[in-house]
N, C-alpha and C positions, 0 to 999 in steps of 0.2 A: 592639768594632767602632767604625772611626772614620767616621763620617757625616758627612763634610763635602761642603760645598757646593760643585759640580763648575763648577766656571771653566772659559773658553778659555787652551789653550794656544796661541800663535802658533807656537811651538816644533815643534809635533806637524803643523801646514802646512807648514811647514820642512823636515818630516823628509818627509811625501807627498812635495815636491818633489824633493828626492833622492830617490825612488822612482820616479817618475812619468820623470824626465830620467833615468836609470838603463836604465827599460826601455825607453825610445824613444832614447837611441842604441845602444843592443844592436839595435833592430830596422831601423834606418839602417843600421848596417856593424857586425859583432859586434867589428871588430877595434879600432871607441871605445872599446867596455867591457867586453869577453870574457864576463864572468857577468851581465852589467847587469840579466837576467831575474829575476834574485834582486830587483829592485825589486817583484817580485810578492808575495815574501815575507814582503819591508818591509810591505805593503800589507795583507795578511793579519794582523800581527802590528798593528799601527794601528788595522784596522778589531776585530780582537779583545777590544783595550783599551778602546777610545771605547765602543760598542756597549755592551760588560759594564757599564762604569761607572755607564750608562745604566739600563739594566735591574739590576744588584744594585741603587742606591739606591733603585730602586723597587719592588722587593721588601721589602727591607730595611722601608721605611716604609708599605709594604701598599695601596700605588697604582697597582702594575702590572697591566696588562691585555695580553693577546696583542691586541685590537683597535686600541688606541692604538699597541704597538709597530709591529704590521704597516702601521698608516696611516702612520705617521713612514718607514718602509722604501718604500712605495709613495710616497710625497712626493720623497723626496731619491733615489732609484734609478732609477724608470721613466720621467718623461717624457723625459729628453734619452737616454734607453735608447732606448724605441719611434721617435725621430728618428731616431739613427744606424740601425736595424734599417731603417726605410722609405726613406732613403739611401739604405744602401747597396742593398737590394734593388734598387731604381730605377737604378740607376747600373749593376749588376751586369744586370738588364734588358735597356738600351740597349749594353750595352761586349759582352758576353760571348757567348760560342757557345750555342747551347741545352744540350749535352753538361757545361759547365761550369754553367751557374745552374741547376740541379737541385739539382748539389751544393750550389750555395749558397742555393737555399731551403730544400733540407732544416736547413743550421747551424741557418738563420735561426729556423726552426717549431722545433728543439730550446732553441736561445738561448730565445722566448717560454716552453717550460716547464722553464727553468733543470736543462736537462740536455746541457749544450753540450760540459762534461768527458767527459760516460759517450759521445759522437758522435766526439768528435774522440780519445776513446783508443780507438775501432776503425777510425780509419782509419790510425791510428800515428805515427810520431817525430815530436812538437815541431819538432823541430831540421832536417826534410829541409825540400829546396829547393823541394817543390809544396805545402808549407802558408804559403808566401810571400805566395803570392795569393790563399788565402782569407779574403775580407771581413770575414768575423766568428770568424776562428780564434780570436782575442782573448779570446771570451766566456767561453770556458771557466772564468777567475776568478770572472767575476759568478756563476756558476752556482753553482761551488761555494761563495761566500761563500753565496748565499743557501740553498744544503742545509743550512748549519754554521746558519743562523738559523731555519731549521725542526724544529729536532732541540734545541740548546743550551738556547733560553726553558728549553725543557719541563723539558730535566737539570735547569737551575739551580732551577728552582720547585721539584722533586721533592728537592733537596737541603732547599732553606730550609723546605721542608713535612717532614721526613722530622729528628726529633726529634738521632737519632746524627749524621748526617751536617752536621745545620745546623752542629753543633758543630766540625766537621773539614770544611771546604767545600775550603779547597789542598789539604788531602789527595787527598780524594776526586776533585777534579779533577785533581790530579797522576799517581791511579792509574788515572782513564780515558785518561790522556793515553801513560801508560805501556803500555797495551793497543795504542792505535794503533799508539803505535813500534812495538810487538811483531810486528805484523801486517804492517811492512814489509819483513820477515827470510822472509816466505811468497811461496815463486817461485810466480806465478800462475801461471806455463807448466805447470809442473810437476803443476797440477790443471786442465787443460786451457780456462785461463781466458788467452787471448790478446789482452789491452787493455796499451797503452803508461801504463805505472805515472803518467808525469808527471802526465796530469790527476786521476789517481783521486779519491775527496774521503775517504773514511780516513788519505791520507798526506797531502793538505792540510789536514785539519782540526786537524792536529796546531800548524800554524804559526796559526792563527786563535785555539784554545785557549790557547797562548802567552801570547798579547795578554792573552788572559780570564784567567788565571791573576793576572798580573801587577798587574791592574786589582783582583780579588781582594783580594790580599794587601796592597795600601795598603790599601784599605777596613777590613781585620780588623789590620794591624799597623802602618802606614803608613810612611812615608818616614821612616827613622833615620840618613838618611847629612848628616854637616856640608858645611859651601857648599865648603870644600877637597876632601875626600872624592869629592864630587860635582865637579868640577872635572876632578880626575885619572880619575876611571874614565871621564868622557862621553870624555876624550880615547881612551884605548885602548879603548872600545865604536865609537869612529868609526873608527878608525885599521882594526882587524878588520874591520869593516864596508865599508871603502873597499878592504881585500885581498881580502876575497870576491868583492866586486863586478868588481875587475882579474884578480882569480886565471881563467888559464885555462881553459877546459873545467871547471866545478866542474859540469858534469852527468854527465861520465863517470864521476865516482867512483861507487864500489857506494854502495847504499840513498841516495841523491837522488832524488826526496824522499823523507822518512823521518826517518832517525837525524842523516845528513849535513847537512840544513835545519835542525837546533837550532843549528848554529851561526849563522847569518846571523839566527835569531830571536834566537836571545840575545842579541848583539851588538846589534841593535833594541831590544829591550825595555831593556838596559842601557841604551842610549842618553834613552829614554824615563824609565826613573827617575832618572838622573844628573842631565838635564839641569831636572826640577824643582826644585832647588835651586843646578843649576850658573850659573855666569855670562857666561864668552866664548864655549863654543858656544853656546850659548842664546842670545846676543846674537844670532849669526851664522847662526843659523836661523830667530829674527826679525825678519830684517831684510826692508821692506816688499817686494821685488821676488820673495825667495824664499817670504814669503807667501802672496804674490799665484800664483806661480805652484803652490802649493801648492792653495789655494783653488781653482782652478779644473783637478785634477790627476784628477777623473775625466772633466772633459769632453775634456781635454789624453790619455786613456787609451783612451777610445773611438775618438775620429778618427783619432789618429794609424796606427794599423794601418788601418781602413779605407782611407785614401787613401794608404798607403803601399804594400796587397795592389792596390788597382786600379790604382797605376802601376806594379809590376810586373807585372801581369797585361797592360798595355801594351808596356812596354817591357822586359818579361821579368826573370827572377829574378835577384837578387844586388841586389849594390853601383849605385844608378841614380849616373847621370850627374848631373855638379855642378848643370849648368841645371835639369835635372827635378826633382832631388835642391832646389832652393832654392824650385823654384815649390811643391813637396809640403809644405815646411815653411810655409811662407809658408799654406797653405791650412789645413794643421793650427789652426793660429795663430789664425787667421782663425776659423774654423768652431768652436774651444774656447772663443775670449772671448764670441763670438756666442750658444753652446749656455748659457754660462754666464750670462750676463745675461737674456738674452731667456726661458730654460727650467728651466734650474735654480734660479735665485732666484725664477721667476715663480710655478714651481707649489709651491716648497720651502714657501712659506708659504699656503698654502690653508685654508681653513678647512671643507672640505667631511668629512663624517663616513666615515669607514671602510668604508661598504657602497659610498656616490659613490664615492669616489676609486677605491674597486677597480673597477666598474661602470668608469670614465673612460678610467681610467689603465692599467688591465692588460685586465680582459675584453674589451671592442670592439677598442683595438688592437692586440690577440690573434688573433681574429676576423678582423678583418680582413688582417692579415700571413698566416693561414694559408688565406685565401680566396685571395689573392692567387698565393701559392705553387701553389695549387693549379691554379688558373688555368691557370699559367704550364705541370705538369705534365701540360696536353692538348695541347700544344705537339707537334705532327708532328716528329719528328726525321731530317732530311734522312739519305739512308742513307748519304753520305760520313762522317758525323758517328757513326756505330754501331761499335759491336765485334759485335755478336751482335746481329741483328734478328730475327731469326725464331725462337732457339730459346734452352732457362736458357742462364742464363750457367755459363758453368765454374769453377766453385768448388771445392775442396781436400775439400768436405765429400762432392761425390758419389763424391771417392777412397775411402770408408768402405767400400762395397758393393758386390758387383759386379753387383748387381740397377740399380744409380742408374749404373753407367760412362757417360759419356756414348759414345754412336756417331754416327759420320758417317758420307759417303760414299753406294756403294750398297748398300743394308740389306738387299736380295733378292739378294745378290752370291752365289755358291757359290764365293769362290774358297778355294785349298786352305790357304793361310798365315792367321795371325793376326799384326794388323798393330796396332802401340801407335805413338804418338805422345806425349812426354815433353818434358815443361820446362817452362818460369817464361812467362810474358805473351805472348813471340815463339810459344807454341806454338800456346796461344789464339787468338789474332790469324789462325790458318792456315785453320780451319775453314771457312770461306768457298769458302778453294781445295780444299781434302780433299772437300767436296761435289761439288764441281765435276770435276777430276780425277777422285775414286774412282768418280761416275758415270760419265763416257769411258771409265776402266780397266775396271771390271767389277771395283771390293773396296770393302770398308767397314774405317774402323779408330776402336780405342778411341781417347780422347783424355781425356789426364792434363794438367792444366797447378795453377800455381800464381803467382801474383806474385812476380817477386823470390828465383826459388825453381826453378836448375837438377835435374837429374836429375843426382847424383853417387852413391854408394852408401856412398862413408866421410864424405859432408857432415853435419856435425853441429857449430853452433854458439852460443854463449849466445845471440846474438841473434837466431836461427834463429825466424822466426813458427810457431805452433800448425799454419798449413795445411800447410805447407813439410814439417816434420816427418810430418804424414801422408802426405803424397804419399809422402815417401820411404820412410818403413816401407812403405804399401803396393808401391809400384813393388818393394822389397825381395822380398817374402813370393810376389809375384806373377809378376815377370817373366819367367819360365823358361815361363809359358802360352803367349809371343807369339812368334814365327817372325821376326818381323821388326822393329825398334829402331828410332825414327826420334827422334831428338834436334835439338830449334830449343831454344837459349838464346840470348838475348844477349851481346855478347862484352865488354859492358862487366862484367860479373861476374867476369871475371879480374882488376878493378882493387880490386875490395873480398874477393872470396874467395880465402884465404888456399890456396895451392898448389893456382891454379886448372886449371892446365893441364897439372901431373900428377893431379892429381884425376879428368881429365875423359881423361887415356889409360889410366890405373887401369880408368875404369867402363870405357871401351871394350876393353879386354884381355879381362876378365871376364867382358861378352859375350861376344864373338869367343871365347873358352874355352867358353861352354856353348853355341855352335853357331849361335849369332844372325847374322841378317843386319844391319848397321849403316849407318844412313845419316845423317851431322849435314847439317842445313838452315843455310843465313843467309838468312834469311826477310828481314830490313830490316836498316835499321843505327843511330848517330844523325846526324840533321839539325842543320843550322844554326838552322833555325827550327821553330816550330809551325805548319805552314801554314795548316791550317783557321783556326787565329785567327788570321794575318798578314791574312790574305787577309779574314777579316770586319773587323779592325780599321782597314785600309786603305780597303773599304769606306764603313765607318762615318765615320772622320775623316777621308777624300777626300786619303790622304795615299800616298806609295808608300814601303816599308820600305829596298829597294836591297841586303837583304842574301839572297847566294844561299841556295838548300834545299841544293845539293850543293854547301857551302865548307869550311872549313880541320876544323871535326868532322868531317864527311862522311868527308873526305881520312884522318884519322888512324885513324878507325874501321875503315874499307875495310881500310887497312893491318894493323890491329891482325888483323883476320880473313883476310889471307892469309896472316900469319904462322900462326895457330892453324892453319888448313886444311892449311899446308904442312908444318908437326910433325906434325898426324894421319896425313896421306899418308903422310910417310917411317916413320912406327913401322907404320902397317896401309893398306898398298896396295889390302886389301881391301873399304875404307869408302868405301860411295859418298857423297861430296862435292856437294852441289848449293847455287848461289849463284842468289838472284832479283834479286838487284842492279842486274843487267844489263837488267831487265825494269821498270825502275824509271827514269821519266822526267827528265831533268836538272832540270825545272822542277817533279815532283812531281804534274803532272795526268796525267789520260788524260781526252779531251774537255774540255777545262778545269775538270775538278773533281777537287779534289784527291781521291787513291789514299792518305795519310796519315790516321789518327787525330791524330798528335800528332808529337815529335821522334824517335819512334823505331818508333812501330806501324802497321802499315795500316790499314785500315779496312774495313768489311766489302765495300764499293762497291772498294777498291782490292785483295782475296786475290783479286776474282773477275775482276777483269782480269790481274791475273798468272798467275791459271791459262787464262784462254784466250788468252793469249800463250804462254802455257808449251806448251799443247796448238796452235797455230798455227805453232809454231817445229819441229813435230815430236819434242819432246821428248815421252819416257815415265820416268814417278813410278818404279811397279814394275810390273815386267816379271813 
């Protein structure tokens, strides 16, 4: 064992900052740096190293305490944490819809108990366009770094205390390491566990371990590579490293994370060992500006997604505009040197004992963030702003039963049919009007719905969510009960489901073959905007947007859905057609308050004006 004395590398700031500038232009415009997210990897594999280093020599020489660790964790981690968290809540507060800052107090009260991965892998992909705007999607790393440092102490203590293993510590750590892998090869879906793998922390712990490994094996064998040696590999550990980070989509490949993420760690860690004896990159990674921006690379981590999710939450998802796009960096900037000076060096060095600083630093502004949140959660929620006010929500899980089916309408109905309503969000979104109507009718009908998740009967794909999948087995096993078929999806679902629109005269054949009545809805469409928030934002910053609800989306969607309506009609004449479109205000209101949820759903305030319009125009549902 080599017990040497652990020095600053400027180098290893160096590399933070190629990390840190990594993931923040991936989250500016992905087409800077296509993988630049792998800076998170970097970062895991950094924090792996340093940390261990820490902790084996203080094992190693019998001075380690989980108190003094956990107070150095709460020192250097939490206060410029608890800033951003009371920020952005504040910000999110005054900018946001009440519909949206739920969402974002819940992150928030998850981020406080460092469980921000296991929240934001059930609401799903990383990569879609409405985790844009939330405040603290970010968190999800600090979480799981700090699960790896609630679990890790312990392993490592239990190695150095444990006679055989002290003797074999890489090993031993290389065979736990080899488990997680193992674990990334196990389709969750498949055991009815439906969380998006990205955040999980079994497959991040793997890149954190890494770090610890590497840190490890100096310790017991050390650095045998000469200053040439080291020279040539830092170059091709960079070079690989700079390919990952440009390489395309490195998230679509199978097992990311997992097996897939040992490359960008290895590539790190090489870089890490090389560059302790190398010379020109090492030069070039200490040099003072890359440093500097190194050193201040987790307050450069935290803000920059905050004020980059609330100016698209302003000015909507995607690529912002150059002006906004320079005043957001410009504030980044601003609010990391600020966070850094003022918070992170102020509290880094404290001298308060381990019960205070917890007491200070974590419990009260804990406390208080989840007071706060809660507050916020008695919040009256205007009924424009609802999907469902009065009854559960429709969830994929009461498809399990037929005791849980959810029923609308009129529930003392005798009429002679049994009536299903089927599909993804637009179906959902209907019930309002199914109450309303099937009262005037004289029927009640089940109601099946899912997210993101048409009624097809051969739909079956890897990416398929756990509810989706049930819906359709049940809707499968079940359908032949109901008299009458009533189908609302969305018609953006023929742009991502693969042979959408024979899929979707398939299913309707095979009704119409075992004698069903068939009716497809266009319940809404998409908008140009999100009204409800145009309309609080403009509000709010006394500003007017100028861009129309029914513009050039609107136009193309419309289109898109007379095309499908008019293929259904020519293969089955028999399929009654019904479009609410028409019922649907150029401007988006009825009485001036917006009839949308969002850019493509109603709201509970808006099914129930479409249906007494519907019933005011002398239209009948079923007859």
């Amino acid at each position: 064992m080599i017990l040497k004395k652990l020095t600053y590398r400027p180098d290893i700031d160096g590399l933070r900052a190629l990390a840190v500038l990594s993931v923040i232009l991936f989250h500016i415009n992905p087409q800077y740096m296509p993988s630049g997210f792998l800076g998170v990897d970097i970062f895991f594999v950094i924090s792996g190293f340093l940390i261990t280093s820490i902790i084996y020599k203080e094992m190693a020489e019998g001075t380690f305490t989980f108190a003094n660790f956990y107070n150095r964790r709460i020192k250097r981690i939490l206060p410029v944490f608890f800033v951003v968290l009371f920020t952005g809540l504040l910000i999110a507060w005054y900018f946001f819809l009440v519909r949206d800052y739920y969402g974002t107090a819940n992150s928030a009260i998850m981020a406080v108990f460092f469980l921000s991965n296991i929240y934001f892998s059930r609401l799903g992909d990383y990569f879609d366009v409405a985790a844009e705007q939330r405040p603290f999607a970010h968190i999800w790393s600090l979480s799981v770094e700090e699960q790896f440092y609630f679990i890790f102490p312990l392993v490592l203590l239990f190695i150095f205390k444990n006679k055989y293993l002290k003797k074999h510590k890489i090993g031993a750590l290389i065979v736990g390491g080899g488990i997680l892998l193992l674990s990334s090869f196990v389709n969750l879906k498949k055991i009815g566990i439906d969380l998006d793998p990205y955040y999980l922390p079994h497959l991040r712990m793997i890149e954190l371990l890494s770090g610890a490994i590497l840190s490890v094996f100096l310790f017991e064998k050390g650095n045998r590579l000469t200053t040439k040696q080291s020279n040539v590999l830092v170059i091709i550990a960079l070079l690989a490293l700079l390919l990952f980070l440009y390489l395309k989509n490195f998230f679509v490949f199978p097992y990311f994370p997992g097996v897939l993420a040992l490359l960008p760690c290895i590539a790190t860690c090489l870089l890490i060992l090389a560059n302790e004896k190398g010379k020109y990159i090492k030069q070039l990674f200490s040099l003072k500006l890359i440093v500097w921006i190194g050193k201040i690379s987790y307050s450069l981590y935290l803000w920059h997604w905050l004020v980059l999710a609330i100016f698209r939450y302003i000015y909507g998802s995607g690529a912002l505009a150059i002006p906004q796009l320079i005043i957001a960096i410009i504030l980044i900037l601003a609010l990391s040197v600020l966070s850094y000076y003022a918070v992170e060096q102020v509290f880094r060095y404290n001298k308060l004992s381990f019960k205070k600083n917890l007491m200070f630093f974590y419990i009260l502004p804990s406390l208080v963030i989840v007071a706060f949140c809660y507050k916020l959660y008695k919040t009256e929620v205007p009924e424009y702003l609802m999907k469902f006010p009065h009854y559960p929500p429709i969830a994929c899980n009461s498809c399990k039963d037929k005791e849980t089916l959810m029923t609308f309408g009129d529930l003392n109905s005798n009429y002679p049919y049994k009536i299903l309503f089927a599909g993804d969000s637009n179906t959902a979104h209907l019930v309002p009007f199914i109450e309303v109507v099937g009262k005037k009718e004289g029927w009640k009908a089940d109601v099946i719905s899912a997210g993101n998740c048409p009624f097809l009967f051969d739909y079956q794909h890897k990416e398929t969510k756990q509810d989706c999948i049930t819906m359709n087995e049940y809707l499968a096993k079940h359908y032949k009960e109901y008299d009458i078929i009533i189908l609302s999806n969305t018609i953006a679902e023929d742009t991502y489901i693969p042979n959408f629109r024979q899929r979707l005269l398939n299913t309707i054949k095979k009704l119409l073959q075992e004698g069903k009545k068939v009716y497809l809805i266009n319940s809404s469409s998409v908008y140009d905007i999100d009204l409800p928030k145009i309309k609080h934002i403009e509000k709010t910053l006394g500003i007017r947007w100028g861009i129309p609800f029914k513009g050039e989306k609107y136009q193309q969607n419309t289109q898109h859905w007379n095309v499908i309506a008019s293929m259904v009609k020519d293969h089955f004449p028999e399929v009654k057609i019904i479009d609410f479109l028409p019922y649907i205000p150029n401007d988006g209101c009825i009485n001036n308050i917006p009839i949308v949820l969002d850019i493509n759903h109603l709201n509970s305030y808006g099914a129930k004006k479409i249906a007494e319009r519907f019933i005011q125009d002398g239209k009948i549902m079923i007859k």
